[in-house]
C-alpha positions as CSV (number, residue, x, y, z in Angstrom):
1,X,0.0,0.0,0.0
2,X,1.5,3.7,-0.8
3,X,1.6,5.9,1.8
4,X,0.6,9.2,1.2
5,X,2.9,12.1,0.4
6,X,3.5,15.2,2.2
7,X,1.1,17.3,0.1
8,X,-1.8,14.7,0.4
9,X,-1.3,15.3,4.0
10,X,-1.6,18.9,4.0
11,X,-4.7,18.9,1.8
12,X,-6.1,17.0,4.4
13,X,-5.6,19.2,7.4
14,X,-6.5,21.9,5.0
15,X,-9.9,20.9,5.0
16,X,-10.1,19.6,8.3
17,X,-9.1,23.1,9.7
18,X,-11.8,24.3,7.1
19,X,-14.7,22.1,8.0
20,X,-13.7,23.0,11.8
21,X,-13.8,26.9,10.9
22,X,-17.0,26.7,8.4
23,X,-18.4,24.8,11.8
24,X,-17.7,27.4,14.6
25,X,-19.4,30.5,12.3
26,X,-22.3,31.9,13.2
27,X,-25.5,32.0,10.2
28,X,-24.9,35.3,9.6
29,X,-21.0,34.9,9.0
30,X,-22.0,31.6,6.8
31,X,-24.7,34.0,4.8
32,X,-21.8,36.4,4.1
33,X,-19.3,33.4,3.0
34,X,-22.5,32.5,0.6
35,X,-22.4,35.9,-1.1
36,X,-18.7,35.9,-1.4
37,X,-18.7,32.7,-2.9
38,X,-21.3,33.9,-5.1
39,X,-19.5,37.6,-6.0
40,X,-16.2,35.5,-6.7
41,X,-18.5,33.1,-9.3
42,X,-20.3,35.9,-11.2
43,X,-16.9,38.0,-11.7
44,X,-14.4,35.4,-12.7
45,X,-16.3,32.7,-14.7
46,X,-17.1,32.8,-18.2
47,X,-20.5,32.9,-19.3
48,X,-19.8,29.7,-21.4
49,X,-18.9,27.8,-18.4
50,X,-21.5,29.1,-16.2
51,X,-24.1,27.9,-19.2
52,X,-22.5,24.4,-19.3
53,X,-23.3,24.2,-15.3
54,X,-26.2,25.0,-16.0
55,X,-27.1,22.6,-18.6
56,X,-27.7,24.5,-21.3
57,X,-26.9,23.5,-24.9
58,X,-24.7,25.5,-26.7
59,X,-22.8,25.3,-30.3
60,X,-22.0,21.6,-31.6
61,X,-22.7,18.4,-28.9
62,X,-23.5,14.9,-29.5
63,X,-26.8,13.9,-27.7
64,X,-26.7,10.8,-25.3
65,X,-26.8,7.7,-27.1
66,X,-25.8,9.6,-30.1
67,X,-24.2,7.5,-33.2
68,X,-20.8,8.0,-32.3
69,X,-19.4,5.7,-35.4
70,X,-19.9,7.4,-38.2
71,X,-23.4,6.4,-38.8
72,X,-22.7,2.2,-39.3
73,X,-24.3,1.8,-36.1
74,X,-21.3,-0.7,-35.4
75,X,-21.6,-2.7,-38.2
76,X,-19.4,-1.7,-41.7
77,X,-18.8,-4.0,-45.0
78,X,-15.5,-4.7,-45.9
């Protein structure tokens, strides 16, 4: 079994020390974290991105269970 690396580690106490702040605030202090979150979102993502969360279609995709085989549905004659 690997053991895990120094930076693995520190990720880890990361969000422990995290979870343990996000814990200890009060509603209002989380409602204000919310809107920051949200402020930081609507400045610095691209619209494109921001439609794709979203689920909204945009320029060329294949639909699930599309034909993704050039239209021989798996079978070709050689």
């Amino acid at each position: 079994m690997a053991r895990p690396g120094l930076g693995t580690l520190l990720l880890a106490g990361a969000a422990a020390f995290g979870y343990y702040k996000y814990s200890k605030m009060t509603a209002a202090e989380k409602e204000q974290l919310k809107q920051k979150a949200v402020k930081l979102y609507d400045d610095n993502v691209p619209q494109n991105v921001k439609d794709m969360i979203a689920g909204k279609q945009g320029g060329q995709t294949q639909p699930a269970g599309g034909n993704f085989n050039g239209g021989t549905d798996g079978f070709s004659q050689m």
